[in-house]
C-alpha positions as CSV (number, residue, x, y, z in Angstrom):
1,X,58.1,-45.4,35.2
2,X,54.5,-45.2,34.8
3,X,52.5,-48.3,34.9
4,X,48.5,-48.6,33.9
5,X,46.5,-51.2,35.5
6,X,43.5,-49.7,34.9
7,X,40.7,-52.1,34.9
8,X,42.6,-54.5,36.7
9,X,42.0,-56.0,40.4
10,X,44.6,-56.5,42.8
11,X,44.1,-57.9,46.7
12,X,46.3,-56.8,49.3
13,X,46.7,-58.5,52.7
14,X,48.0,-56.3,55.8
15,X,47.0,-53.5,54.2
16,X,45.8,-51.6,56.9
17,X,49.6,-50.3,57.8
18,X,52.9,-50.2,56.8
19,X,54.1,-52.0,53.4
20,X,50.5,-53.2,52.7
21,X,49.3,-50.0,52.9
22,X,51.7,-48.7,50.7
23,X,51.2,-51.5,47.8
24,X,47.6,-50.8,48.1
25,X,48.3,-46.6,47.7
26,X,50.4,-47.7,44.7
27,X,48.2,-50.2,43.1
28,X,45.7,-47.6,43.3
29,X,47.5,-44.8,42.0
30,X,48.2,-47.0,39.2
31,X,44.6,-47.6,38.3
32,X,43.7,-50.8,39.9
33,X,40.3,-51.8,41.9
34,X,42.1,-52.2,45.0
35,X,40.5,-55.4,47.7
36,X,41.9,-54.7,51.1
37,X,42.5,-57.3,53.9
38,X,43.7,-57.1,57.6
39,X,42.0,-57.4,61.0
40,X,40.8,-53.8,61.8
41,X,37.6,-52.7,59.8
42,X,37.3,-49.0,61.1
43,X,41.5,-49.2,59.4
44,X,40.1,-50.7,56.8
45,X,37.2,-48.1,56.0
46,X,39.7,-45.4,56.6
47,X,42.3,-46.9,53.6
48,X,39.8,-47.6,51.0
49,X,38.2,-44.0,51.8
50,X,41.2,-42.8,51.1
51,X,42.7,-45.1,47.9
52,X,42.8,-42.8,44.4
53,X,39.6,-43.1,42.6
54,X,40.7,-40.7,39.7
55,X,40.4,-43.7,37.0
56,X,36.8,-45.0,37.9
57,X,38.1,-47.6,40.6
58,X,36.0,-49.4,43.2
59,X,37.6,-49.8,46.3
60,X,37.0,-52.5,48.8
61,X,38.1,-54.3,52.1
62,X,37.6,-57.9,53.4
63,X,38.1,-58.2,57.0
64,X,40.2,-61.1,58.0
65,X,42.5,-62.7,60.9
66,X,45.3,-64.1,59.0
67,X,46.2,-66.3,62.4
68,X,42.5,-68.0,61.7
69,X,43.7,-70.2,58.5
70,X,40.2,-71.6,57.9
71,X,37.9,-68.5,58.4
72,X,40.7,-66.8,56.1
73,X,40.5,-69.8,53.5
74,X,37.0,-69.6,53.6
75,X,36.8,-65.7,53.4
76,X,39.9,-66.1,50.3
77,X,37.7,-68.5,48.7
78,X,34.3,-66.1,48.6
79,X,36.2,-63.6,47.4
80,X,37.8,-65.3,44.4
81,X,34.1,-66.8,43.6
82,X,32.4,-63.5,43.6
83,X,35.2,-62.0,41.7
């Protein structure tokens, strides 16, 4: 099954490994700008280096300790004003 999401945005927390990582491969494969979140920048870097860009995306990454609920709110809440 092929789905388009091209032009849409999607944010993904823990994508820096495992099954975040893999929704964030997906979601870009499937056309979506692609916002990354997890603890590690230099992880971080390397996944949205790496995301599929073949349908004009823009990647990104926030960096963010999900065990820090108010610098995370306050990071969630930038995010969703800017975007």
């Amino acid at each position: 099954m092929v789905i388009s999401l091209k032009g849409r945005k999607a944010l993904v927390g823990g994508a820096s490994q495992g099954l975040g990582l893999a929704v964030a491969k997906q979601l870009a494969e499937s056309g979506a700008s692609v916002t990354v979140m997890a603890r590690n920048e230099d992880k971080l870097k390397n996944v949205v280096a790496n995301l599929d860009t073949g349908k004009g995306q823009v990647h990104q990454y926030l960096t963010a300790d999900f065990s820090d609920f108010d610098g995370y709110k306050n990071i969630i809440n930038s995010y969703f004003k800017e975007n």
